[in-house]
Structure formats: structure tokens, C-alpha cells
KEDREN-47492 format. One line per field, with one value per residue (C-alpha): residue in one letter; x, y, z. Coordinates in nm, 4 decimals, decimal comma. Layout:
BEGIN
residu <- A | ... .
x <- X | ... .
y <- Y | ... .
z <- Z | ... .
//
This chain:
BEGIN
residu <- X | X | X | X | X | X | X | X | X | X | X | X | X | X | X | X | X | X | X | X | X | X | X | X | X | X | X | X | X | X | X | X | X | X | X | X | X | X | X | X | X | X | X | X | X | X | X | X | X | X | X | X | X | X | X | X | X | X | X | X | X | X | X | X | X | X | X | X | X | X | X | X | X | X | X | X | X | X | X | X | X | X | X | X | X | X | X | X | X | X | X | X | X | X | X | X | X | X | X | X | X | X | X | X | X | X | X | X | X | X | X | X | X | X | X | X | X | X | X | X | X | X | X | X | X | X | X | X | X | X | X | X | X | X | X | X | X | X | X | X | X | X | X | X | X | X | X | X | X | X | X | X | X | X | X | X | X | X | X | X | X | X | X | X | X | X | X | X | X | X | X | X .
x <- 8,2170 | 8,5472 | 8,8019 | 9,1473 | 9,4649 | 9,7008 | 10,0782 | 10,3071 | 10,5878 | 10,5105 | 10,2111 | 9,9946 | 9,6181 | 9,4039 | 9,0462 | 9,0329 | 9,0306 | 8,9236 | 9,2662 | 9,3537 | 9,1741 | 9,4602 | 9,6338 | 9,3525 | 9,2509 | 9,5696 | 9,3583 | 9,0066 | 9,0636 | 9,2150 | 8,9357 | 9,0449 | 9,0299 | 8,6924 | 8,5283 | 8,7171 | 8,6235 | 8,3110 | 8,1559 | 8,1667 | 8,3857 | 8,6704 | 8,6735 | 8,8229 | 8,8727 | 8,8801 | 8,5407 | 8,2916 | 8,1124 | 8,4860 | 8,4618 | 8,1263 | 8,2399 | 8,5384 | 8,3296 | 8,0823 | 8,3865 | 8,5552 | 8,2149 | 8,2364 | 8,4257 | 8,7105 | 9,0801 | 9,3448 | 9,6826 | 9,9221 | 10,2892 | 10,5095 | 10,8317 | 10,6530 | 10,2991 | 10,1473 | 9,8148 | 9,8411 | 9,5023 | 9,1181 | 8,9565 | 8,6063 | 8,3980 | 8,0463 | 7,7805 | 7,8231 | 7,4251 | 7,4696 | 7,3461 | 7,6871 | 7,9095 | 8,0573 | 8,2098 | 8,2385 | 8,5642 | 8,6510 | 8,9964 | 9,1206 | 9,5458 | 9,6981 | 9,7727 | 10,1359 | 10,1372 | 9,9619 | 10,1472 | 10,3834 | 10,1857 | 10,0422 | 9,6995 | 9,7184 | 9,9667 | 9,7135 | 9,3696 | 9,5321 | 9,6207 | 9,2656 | 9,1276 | 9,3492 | 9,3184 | 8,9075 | 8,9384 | 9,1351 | 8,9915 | 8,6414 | 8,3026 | 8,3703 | 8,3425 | 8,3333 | 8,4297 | 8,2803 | 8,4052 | 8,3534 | 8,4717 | 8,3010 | 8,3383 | 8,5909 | 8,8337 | 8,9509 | 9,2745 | 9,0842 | 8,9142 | 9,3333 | 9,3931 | 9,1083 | 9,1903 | 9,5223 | 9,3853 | 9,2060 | 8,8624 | 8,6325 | 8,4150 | 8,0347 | 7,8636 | 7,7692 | 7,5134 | 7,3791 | 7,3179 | 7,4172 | 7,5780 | 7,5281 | 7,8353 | 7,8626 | 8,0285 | 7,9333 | 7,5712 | 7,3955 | 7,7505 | 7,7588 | 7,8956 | 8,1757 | 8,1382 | 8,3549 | 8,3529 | 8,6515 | 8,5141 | 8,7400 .
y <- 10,5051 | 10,6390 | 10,4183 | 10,5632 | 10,4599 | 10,2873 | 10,1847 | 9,9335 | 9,7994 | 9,5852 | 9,6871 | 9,9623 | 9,9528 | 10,1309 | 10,1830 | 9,8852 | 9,9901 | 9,8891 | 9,8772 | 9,6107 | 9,3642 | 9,2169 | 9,1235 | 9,0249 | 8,7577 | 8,5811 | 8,5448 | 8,4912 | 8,2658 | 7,9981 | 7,7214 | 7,6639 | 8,0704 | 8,1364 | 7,8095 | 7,8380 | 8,2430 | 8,3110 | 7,9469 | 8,0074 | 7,8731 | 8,0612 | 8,2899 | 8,0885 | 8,4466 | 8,8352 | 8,8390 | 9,0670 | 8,9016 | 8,9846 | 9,2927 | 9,3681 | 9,2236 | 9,4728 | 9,7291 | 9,6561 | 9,5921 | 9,9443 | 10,1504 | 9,9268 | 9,9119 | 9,6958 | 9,7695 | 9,6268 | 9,4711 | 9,6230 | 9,4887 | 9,8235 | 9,5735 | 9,5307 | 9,7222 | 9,4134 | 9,3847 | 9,0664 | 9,0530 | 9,2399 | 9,3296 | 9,4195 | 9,5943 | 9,5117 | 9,6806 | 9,4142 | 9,5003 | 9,5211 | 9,7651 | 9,9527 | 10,1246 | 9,7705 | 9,6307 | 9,2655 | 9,1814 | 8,9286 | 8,8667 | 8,7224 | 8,6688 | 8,5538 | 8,1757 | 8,2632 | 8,4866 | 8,3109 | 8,2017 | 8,4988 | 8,6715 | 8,9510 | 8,8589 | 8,9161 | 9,2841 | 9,3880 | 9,2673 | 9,3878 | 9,7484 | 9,7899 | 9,6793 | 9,9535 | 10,2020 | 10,1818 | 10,1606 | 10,5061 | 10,6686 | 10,6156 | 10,5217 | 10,1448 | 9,9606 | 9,6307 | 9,3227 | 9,0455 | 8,7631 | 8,4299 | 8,1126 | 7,8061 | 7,5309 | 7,3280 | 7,6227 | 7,6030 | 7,8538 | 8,1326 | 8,0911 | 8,0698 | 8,4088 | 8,5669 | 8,4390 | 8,5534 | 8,8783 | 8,8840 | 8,7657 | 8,5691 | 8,2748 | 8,3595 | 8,0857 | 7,8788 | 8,0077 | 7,6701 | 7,6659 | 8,0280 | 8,0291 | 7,7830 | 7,6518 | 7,5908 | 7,2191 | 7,1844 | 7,2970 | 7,4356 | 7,5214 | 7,6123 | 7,9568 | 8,0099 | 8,3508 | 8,5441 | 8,9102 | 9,1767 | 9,4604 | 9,7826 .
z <- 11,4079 | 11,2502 | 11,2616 | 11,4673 | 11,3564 | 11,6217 | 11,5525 | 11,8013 | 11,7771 | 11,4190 | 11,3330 | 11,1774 | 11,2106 | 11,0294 | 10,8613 | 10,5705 | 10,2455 | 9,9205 | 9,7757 | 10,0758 | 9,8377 | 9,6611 | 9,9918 | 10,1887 | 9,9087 | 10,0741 | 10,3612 | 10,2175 | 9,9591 | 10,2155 | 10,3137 | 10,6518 | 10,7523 | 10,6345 | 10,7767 | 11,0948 | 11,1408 | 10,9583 | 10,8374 | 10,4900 | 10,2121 | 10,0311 | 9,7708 | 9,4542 | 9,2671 | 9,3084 | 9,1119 | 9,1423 | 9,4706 | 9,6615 | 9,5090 | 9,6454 | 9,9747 | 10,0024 | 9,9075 | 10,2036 | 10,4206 | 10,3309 | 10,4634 | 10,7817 | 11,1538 | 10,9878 | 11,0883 | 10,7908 | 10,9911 | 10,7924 | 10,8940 | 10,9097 | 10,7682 | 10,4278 | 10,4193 | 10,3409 | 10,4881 | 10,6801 | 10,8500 | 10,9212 | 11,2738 | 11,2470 | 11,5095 | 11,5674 | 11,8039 | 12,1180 | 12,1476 | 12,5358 | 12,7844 | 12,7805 | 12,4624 | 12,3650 | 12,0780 | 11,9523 | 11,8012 | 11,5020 | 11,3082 | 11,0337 | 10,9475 | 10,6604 | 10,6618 | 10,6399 | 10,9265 | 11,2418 | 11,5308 | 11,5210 | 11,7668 | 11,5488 | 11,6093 | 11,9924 | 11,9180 | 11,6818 | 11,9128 | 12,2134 | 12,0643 | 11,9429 | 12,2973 | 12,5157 | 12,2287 | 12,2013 | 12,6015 | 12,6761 | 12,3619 | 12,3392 | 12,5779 | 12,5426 | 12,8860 | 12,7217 | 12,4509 | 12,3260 | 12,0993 | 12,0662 | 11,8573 | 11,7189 | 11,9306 | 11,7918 | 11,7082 | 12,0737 | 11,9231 | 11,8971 | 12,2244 | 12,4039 | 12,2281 | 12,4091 | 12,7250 | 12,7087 | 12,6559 | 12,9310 | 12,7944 | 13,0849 | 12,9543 | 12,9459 | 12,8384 | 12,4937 | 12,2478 | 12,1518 | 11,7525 | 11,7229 | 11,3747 | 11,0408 | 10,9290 | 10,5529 | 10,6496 | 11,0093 | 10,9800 | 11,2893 | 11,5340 | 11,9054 | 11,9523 | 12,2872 | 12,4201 | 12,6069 | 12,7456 | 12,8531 | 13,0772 | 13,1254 .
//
């Protein structure tokens, strides 16, 4: 699908692009971000495995969080197929460390979720969170999300092993 762009009040999103690398290494090169959102340990250098990864992520549903006060790209949404009986999308993010708890995650998440909503065929969300990042799963209930259930052993964590998966859904 071709990524949109969509502004509000602090943000721009738009389609990620290989020249975001430089300021998303901020965000994947920090331990806690990549074990707590993906389960994988950080990038130590922009070497050619990031560059391969940037290069996969430009050609994919991925959103950069640029912040219109700087154009520094402070954060990624991807876009997955939800892989439900309706259009659906499932919805991940990553923000710089120095940028969380500003609220730019929930401007940015929320923007995509009414844009995709009154633009396109989507009827409905999914994300979820690993267990003990209980943040993440507050953000998506204040956007609305409803709790669905727990994918027991869903993902392997790089420190945690075999992790429990909290799922959540947002219907239009």
C-alpha cells in the first residue's frame, strides 16, 4: 500500500526513507527500545546489516515521525496486514529515547488511525505489547484499543526467551 502523508499539530508523517537512517539509529541503537518493541538487541553501528534493514524498511508500510520544529525523525510506525477477515492493519512504533513521554507517540498513532479510517477500507487495528511492557499496552487503551486476549509464547525475546504477547483491537 502507498503510504499517505498526514500533518497535525507537531508532527509530519510520512513514507520512511532510506535517508531517515542517520536519525533513526538514535532510536535503534538504544537496548531498552529494541528489546522492549521488537525483542532483539541494538544496533552497535550503522553497518551494513542497518543498512540492509533500512533498505527493507524503505520498500515497506513504515511511516518516519518527523517533528515539524526540527525535521528530525523522532520515531517509525509500521503497518502490517492484521490477517483478519476485514481490511485491517496491525500497528507498531518506535520513538527516540529522548522523545517519549511528550505525547508524540499517541499524536502520531492516533493521526494514522483516523487518517487510514476516513481514507481507506480499514475497519480495524491490532497491536499488542509484550507482557511486561505494560506502557505500551496504556497508550493503546487510551486510544481506544479493547483487550483481546494473550497469545501465550507468541514472540522469542533475545533476553526473555519464549514471551507472552497482549493483544488488543480498535474497530471503526
Amino acid at each position: 500500500m502507498e503510504v499517505f502523508e498526514i500533518e497535525t499539530e507537531r508532527l509530519q508523517l510520512r513514507q520512511f526513507r532510506v535517508e531517515d537512517a542517520q536519525d533513526v539509529f538514535a532510536i535503534f541503537s538504544d537496548e531498552q527500545t529494541t528489546l522492549d518493541c521488537g525483542g532483539y538487541h541494538a544496533f552497535d553501528a550503522m553497518d551494513e546489516e542497518y543498512d540492509r534493514l533500512m533498505q527493507k524498511f524503505a520498500g515497506q508500510t513504515r511511516y518516519s515521525v518527523v517533528r515539524k520544529a526540527d525535521g528530525r525523525v523522532i520515531g517509525v510506525i509500521s503497518l502490517m496486514d492484521a490477517e483478519r477477515a476485514v481490511p485491517g492493519w496491525e500497528l507498531g512504533i518506535e520513538m527516540a529515547p529522548d522523545v517519549r513521554r511528550q505525547g508524540y507517540a499517541r499524536e502520531a498513532l492516533a493521526a494514522v488511525i483516523q487518517a487510514f479510517f476516513e481514507k481507506t477500507d480499514t475497519v480495524l487495528f491490532t497491536g499488542g505489547h509484550y507482557a511486561y511492557n505494560t506502557i505500551s499496552g496504556k497508550l493503546l487503551k487510551e486510544l481506544g484499543f479493547t483487550y483481546e486476549g494473550i497469545e501465550h509464547k507468541a514472540m522469542r525475546h533475545a533476553e526473555r526467551g519464549p514471551t507472552d504477547l497482549v493483544c488488543y483491537c480498535l474497530e471503526k
